[in-house]
BATORMAR-292271 format. One record per residue: residue number from 1; chain; x, y, z of N, C-alpha, C, O, CB in turn. Coordinates in nm, 3 decimals, padded with zeros to 5 digits. Glycine has a CB too. Example, Ala and Ser with C-alpha at 12.3 -4.5 7.8 and 13.67 -1.06 7.14 Angstrom:
! residues 2
(1,'A',(01.319,-00.569,00.780),(01.230,-00.450,00.780),(01.320,-00.330,00.780),(01.424,-00.332,00.846),(01.131,-00.447,00.905))
(2,'A',(01.285,-00.225,00.708),(01.367,-00.106,00.714),(01.290,00.003,00.787),(01.341,00.114,00.804),(01.408,-00.060,00.572))
//
This chain:
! residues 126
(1,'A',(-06.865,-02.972,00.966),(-06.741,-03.034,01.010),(-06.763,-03.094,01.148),(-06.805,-03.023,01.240),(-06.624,-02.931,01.011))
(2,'A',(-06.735,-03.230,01.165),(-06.769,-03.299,01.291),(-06.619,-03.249,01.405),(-06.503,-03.209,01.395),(-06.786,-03.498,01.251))
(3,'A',(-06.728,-03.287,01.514),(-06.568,-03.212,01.595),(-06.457,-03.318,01.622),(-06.389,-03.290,01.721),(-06.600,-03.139,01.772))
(4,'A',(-06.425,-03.426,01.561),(-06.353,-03.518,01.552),(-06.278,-03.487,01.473),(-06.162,-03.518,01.500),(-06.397,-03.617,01.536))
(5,'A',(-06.298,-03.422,01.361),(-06.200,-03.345,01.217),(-06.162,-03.207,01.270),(-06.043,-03.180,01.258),(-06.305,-03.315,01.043))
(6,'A',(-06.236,-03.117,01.322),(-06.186,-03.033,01.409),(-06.084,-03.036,01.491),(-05.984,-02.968,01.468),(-06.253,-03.012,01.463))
(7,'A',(-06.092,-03.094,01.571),(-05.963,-03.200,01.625),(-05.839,-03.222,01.597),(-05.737,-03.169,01.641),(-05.981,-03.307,01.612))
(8,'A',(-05.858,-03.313,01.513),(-05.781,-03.393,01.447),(-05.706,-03.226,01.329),(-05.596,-03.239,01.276),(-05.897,-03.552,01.364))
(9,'A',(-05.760,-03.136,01.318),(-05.690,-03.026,01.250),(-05.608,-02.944,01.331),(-05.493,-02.912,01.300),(-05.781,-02.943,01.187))
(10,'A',(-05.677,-02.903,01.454),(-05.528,-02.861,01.548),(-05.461,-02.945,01.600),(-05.347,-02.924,01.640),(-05.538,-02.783,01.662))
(11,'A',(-05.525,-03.060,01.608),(-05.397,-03.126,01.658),(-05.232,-03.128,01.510),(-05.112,-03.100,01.520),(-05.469,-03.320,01.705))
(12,'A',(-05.294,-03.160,01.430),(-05.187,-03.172,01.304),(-05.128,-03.046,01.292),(-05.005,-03.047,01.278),(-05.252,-03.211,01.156))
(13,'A',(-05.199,-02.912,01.293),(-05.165,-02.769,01.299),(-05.030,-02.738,01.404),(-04.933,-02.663,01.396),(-05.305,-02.689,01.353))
(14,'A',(-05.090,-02.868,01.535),(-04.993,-02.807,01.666),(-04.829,-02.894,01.627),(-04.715,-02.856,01.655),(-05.078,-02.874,01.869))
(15,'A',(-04.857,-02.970,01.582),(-04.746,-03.062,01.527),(-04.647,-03.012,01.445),(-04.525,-03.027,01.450),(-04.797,-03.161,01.455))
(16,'A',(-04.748,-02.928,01.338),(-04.671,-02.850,01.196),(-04.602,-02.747,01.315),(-04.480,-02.762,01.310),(-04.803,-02.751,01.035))
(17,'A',(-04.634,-02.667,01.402),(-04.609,-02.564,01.473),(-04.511,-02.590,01.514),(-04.415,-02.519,01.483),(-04.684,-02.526,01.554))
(18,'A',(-04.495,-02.686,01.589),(-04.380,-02.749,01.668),(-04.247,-02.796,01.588),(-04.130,-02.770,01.617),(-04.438,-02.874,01.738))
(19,'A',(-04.295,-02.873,01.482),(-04.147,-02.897,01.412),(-04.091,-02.781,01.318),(-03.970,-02.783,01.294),(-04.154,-03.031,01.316))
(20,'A',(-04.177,-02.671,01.258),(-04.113,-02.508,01.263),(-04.038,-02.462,01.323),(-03.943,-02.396,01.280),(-04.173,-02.420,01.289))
(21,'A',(-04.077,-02.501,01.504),(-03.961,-02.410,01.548),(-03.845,-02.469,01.571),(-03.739,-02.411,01.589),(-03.984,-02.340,01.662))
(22,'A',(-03.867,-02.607,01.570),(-03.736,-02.684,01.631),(-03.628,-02.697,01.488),(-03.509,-02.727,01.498),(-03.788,-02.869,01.704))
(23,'A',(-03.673,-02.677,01.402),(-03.615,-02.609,01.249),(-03.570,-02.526,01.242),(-03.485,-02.514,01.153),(-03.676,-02.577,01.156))
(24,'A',(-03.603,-02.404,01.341),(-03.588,-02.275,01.296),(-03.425,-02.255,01.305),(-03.360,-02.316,01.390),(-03.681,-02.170,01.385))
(25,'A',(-03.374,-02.177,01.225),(-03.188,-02.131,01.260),(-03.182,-02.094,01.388),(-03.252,-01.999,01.423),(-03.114,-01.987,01.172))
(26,'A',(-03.103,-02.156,01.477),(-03.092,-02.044,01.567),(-03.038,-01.910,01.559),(-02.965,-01.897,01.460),(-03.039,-02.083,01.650))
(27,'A',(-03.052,-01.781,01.647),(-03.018,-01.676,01.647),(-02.911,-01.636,01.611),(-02.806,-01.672,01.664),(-03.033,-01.646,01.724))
(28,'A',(-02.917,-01.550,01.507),(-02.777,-01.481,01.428),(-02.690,-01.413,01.579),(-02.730,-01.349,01.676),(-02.836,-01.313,01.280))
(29,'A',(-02.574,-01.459,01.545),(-02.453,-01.363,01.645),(-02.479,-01.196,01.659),(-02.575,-01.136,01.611),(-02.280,-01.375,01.563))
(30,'A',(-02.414,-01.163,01.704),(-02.437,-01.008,01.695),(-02.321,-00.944,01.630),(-02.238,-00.887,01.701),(-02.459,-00.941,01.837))
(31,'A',(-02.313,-00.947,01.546),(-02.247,-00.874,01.429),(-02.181,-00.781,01.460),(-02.066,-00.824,01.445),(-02.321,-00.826,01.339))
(32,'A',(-02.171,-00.644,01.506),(-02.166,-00.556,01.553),(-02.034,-00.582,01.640),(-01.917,-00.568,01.605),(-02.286,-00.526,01.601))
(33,'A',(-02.088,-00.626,01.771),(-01.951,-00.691,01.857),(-01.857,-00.784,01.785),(-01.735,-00.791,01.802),(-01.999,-00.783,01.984))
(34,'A',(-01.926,-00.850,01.708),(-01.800,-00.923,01.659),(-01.689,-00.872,01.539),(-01.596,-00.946,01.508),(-01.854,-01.048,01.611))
(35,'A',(-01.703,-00.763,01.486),(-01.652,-00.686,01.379),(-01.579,-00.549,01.485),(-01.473,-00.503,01.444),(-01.795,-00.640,01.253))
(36,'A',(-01.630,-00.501,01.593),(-01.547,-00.485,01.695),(-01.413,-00.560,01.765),(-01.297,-00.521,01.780),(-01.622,-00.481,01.763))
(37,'A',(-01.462,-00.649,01.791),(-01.394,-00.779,01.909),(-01.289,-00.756,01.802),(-01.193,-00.683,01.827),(-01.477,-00.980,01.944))
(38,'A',(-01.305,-00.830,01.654),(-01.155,-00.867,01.620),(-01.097,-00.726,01.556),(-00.982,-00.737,01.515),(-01.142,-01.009,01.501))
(39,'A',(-01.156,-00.597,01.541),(-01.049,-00.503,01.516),(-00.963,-00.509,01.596),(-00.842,-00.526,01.578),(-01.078,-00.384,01.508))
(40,'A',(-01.053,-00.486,01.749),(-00.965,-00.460,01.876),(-00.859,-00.588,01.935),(-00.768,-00.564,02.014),(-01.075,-00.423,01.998))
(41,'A',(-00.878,-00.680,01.900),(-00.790,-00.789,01.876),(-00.646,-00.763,01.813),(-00.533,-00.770,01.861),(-00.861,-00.877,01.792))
(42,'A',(-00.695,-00.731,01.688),(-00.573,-00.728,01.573),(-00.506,-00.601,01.634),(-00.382,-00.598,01.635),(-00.626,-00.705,01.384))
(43,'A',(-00.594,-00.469,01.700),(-00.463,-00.390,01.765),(-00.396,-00.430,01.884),(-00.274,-00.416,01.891),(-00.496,-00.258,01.800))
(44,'A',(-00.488,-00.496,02.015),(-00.422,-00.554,02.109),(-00.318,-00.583,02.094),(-00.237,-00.557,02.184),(-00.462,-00.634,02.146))
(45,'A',(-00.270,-00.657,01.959),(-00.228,-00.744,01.908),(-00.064,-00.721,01.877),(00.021,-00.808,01.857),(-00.315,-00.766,01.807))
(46,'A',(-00.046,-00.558,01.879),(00.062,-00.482,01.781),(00.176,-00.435,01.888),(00.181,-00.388,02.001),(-00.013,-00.332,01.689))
(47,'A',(00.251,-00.468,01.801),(00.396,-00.474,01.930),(00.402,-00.271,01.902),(00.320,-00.201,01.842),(00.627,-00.615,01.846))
(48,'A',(00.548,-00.223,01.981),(00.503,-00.074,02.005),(00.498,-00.009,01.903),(00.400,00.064,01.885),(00.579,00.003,02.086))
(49,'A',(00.613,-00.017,01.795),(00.702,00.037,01.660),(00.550,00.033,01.567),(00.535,00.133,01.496),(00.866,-00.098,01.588))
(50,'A',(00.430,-00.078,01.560),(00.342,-00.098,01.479),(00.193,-00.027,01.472),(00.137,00.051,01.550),(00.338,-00.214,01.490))
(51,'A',(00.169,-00.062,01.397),(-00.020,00.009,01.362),(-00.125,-00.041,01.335),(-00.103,-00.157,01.301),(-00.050,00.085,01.260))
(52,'A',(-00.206,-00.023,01.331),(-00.298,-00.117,01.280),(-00.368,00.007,01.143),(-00.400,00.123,01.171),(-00.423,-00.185,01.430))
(53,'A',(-00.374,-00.032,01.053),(-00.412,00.032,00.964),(-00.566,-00.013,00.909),(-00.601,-00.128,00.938),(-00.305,00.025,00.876))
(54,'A',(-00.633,00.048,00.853),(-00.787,-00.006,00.889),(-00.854,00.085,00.817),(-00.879,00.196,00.864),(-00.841,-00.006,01.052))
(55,'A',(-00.902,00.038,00.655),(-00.947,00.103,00.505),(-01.063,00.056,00.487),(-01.098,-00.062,00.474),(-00.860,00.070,00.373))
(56,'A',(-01.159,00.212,00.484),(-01.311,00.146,00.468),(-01.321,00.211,00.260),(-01.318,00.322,00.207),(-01.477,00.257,00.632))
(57,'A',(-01.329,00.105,00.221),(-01.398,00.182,00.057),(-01.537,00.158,-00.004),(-01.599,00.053,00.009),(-01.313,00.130,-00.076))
(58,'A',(-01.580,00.263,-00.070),(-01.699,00.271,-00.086),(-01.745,00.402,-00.229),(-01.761,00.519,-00.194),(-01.749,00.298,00.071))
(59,'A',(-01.757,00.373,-00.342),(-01.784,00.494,-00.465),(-01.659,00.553,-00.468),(-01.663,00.669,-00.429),(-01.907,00.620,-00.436))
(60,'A',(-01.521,00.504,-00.509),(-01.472,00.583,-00.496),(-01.391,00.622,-00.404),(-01.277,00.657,-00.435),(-01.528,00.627,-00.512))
(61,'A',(-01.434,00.623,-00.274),(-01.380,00.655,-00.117),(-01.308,00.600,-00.074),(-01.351,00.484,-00.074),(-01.447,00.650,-00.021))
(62,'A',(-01.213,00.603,-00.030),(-01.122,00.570,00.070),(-01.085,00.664,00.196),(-01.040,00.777,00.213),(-01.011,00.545,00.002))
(63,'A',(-01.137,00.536,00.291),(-01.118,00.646,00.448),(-01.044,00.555,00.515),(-01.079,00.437,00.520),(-01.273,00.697,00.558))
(64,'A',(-00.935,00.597,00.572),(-00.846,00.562,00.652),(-00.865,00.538,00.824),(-00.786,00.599,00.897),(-00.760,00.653,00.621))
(65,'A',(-00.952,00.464,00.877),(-01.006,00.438,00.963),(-00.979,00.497,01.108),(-00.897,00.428,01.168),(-01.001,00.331,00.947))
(66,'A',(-01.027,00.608,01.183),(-00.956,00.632,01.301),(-01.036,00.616,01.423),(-00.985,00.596,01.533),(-00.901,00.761,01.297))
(67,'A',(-01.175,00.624,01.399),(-01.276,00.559,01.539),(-01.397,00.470,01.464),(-01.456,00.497,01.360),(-01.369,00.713,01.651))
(68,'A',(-01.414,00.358,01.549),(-01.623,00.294,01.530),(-01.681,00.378,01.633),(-01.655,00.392,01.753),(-01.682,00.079,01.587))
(69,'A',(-01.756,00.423,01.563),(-01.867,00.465,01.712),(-02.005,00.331,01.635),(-02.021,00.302,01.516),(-01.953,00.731,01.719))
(70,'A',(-02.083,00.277,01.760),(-02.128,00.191,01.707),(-02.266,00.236,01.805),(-02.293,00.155,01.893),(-02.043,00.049,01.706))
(71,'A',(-02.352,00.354,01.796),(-02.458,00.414,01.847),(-02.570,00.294,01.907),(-02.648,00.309,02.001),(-02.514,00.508,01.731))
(72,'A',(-02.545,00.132,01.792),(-02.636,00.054,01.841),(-02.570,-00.069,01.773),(-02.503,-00.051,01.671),(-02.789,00.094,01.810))
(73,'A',(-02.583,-00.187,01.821),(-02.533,-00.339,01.752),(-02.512,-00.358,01.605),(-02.429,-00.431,01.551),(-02.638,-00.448,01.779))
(74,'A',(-02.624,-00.260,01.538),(-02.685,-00.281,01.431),(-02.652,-00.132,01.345),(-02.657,-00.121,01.223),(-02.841,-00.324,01.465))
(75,'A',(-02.625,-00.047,01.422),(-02.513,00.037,01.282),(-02.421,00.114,01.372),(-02.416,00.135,01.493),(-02.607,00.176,01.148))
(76,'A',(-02.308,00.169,01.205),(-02.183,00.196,01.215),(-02.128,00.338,01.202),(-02.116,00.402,01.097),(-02.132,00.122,01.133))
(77,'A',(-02.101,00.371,01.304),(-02.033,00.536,01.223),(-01.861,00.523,01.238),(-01.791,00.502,01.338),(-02.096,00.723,01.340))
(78,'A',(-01.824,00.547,01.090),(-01.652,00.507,01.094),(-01.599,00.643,01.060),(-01.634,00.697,00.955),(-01.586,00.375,00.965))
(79,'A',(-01.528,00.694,01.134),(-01.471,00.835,01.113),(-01.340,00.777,01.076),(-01.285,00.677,01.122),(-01.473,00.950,01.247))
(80,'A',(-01.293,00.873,00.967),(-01.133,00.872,00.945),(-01.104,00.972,00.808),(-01.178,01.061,00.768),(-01.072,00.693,00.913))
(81,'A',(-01.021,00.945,00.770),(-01.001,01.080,00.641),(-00.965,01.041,00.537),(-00.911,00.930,00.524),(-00.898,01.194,00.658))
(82,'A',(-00.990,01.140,00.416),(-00.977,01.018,00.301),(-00.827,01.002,00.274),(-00.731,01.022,00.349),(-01.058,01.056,00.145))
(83,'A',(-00.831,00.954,00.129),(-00.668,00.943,00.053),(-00.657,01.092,-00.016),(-00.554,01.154,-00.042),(-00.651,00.794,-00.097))
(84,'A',(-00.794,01.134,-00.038),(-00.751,01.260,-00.164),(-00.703,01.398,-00.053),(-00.590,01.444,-00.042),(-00.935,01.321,-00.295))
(85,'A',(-00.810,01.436,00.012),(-00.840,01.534,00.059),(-00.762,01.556,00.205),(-00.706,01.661,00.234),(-00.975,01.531,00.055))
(86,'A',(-00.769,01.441,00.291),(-00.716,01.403,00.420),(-00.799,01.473,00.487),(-00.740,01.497,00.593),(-00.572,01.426,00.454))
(87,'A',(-00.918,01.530,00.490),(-01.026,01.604,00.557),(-01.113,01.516,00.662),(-01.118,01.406,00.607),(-01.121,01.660,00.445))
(88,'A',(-01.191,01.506,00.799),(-01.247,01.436,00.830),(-01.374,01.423,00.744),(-01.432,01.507,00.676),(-01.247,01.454,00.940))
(89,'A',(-01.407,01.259,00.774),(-01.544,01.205,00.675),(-01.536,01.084,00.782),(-01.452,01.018,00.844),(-01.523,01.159,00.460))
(90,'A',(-01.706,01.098,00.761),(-01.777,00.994,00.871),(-01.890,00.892,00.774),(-01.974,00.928,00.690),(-01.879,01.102,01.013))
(91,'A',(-01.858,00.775,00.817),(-01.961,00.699,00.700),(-02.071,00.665,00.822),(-02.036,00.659,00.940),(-01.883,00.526,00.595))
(92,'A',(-02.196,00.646,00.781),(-02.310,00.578,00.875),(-02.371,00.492,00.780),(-02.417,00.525,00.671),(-02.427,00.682,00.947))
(93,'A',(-02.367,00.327,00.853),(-02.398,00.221,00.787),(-02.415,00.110,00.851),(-02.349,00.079,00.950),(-02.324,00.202,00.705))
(94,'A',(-02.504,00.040,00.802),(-02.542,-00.132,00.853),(-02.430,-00.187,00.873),(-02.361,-00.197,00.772),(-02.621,-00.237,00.748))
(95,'A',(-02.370,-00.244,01.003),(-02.286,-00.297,01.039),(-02.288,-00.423,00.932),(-02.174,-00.442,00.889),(-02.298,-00.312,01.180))
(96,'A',(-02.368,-00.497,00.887),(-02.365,-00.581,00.804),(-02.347,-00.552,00.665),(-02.355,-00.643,00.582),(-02.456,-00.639,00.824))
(97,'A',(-02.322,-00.421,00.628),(-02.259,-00.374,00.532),(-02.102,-00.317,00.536),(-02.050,-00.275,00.432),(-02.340,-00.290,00.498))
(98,'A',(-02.051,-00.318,00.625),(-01.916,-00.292,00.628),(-01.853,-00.385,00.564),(-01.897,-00.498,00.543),(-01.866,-00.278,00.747))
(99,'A',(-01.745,-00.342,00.529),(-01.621,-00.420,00.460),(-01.506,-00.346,00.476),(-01.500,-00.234,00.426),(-01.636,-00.446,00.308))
(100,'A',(-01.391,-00.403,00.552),(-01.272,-00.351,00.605),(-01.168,-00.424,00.570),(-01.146,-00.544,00.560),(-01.273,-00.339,00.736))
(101,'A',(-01.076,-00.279,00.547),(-00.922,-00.412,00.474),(-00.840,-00.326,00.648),(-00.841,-00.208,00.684),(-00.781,-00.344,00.198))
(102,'A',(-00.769,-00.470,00.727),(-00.671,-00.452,00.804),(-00.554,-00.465,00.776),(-00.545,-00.574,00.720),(-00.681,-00.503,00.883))
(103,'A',(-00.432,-00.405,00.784),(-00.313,-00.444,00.792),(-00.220,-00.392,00.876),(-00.220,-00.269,00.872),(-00.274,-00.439,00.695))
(104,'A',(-00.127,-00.446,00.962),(-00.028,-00.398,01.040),(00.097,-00.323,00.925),(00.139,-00.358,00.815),(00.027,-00.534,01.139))
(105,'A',(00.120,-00.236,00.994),(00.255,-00.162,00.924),(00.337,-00.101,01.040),(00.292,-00.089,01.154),(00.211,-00.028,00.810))
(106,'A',(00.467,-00.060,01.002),(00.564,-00.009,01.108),(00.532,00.132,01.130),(00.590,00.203,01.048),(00.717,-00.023,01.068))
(107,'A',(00.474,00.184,01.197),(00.487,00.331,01.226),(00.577,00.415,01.194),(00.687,00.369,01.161),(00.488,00.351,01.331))
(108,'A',(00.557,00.556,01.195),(00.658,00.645,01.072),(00.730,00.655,01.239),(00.682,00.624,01.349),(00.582,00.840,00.942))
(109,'A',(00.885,00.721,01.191),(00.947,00.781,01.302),(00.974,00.876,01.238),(01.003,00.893,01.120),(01.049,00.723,01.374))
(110,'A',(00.962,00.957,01.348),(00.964,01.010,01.525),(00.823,00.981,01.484),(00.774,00.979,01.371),(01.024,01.198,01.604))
(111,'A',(00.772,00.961,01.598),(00.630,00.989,01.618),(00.589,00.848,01.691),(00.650,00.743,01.670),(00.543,01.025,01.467))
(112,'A',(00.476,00.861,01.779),(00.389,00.746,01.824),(00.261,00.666,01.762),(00.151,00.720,01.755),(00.347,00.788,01.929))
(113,'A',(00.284,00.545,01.721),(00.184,00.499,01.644),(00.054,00.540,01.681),(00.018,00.597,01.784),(00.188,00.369,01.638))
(114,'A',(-00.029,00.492,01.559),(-00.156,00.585,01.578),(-00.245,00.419,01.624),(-00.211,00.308,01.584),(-00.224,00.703,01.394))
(115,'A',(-00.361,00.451,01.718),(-00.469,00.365,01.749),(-00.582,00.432,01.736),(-00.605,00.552,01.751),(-00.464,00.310,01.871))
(116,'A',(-00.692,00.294,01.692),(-00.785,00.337,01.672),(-00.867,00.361,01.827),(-00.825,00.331,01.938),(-00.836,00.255,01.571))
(117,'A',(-00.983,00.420,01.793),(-01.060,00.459,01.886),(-01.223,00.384,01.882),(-01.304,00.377,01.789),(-01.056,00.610,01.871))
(118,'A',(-01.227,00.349,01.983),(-01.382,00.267,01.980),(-01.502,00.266,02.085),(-01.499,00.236,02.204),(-01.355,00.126,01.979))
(119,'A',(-01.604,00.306,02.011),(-01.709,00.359,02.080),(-01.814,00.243,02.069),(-01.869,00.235,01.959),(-01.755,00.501,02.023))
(120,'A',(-01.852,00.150,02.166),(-01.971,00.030,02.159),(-02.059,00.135,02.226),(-02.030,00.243,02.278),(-01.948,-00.146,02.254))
(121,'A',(-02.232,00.039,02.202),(-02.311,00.072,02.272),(-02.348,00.056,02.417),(-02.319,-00.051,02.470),(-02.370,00.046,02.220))
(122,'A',(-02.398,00.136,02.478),(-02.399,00.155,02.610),(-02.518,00.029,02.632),(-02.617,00.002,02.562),(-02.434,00.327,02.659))
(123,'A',(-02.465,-00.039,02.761),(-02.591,-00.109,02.804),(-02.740,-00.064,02.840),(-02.737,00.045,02.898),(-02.556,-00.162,02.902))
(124,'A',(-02.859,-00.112,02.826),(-02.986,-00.037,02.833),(-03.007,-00.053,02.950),(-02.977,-00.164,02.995),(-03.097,-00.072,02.753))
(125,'A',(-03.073,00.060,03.057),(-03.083,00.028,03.200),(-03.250,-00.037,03.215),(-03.348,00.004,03.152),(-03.050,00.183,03.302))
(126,'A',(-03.246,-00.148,03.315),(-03.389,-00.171,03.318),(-03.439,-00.171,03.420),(-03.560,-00.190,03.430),(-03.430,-00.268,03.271))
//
């Protein structure tokens, strides 16, 4: 192989390289915060009398949503209790596997509406 074709191969190589990245998707959002952001939104959101109600299902399950603890961007621990039992149950899961039904409802009286509770990840010190 003459070194003129040599050449002429990284150079074409550096080319292919280059229009790869300028192709590439840019960076997925962070999931995590954003499935946060708008729970905490939709409760911000709730005049006093209201709730935010917040149903994770899964085999069967229904848990009635009462904290995220979110240990890292990228997974989920949802504590709340079911429909059958009303016992605490904690799910741990790929934030990109969640699926949540929200709805506002009027809070029972007497009593003070219930809010959820939310745990993000701590910033990493460097």
């Amino acid at each position: 192989m003459a070194l003129s074709d040599l050449t002429k191969q990284f150079a074409e190589q550096a080319i292919r390289n280059v229009a790869t990245k300028a192709a590439a998707p840019p960076p997925a959002d962070n999931l995590g915060a954003t499935i946060l952001g708008q729970v905490q939104a939709m409760q911000r959101a709730l005049k006093e009398d209201e709730e935010l109600v917040v149903l994770w299902q899964a085999g069967g399950v229904v848990l009635r949503v009462l904290e995220f603890f979110l240990p890292s961007w990228q997974v989920a621990v949802v504590t709340g209790t079911d429909n059958d039992s009303k016992s605490l149950t904690r799910v741990v899961s790929p934030v990109e596997s969640l699926q949540l039904v929200c709805r506002v409802v009027k809070a029972p009286q007497p009593g003070k509406p219930n809010r959820i509770g939310f745990v993000a990840p701590k910033p990493k010190a460097e």
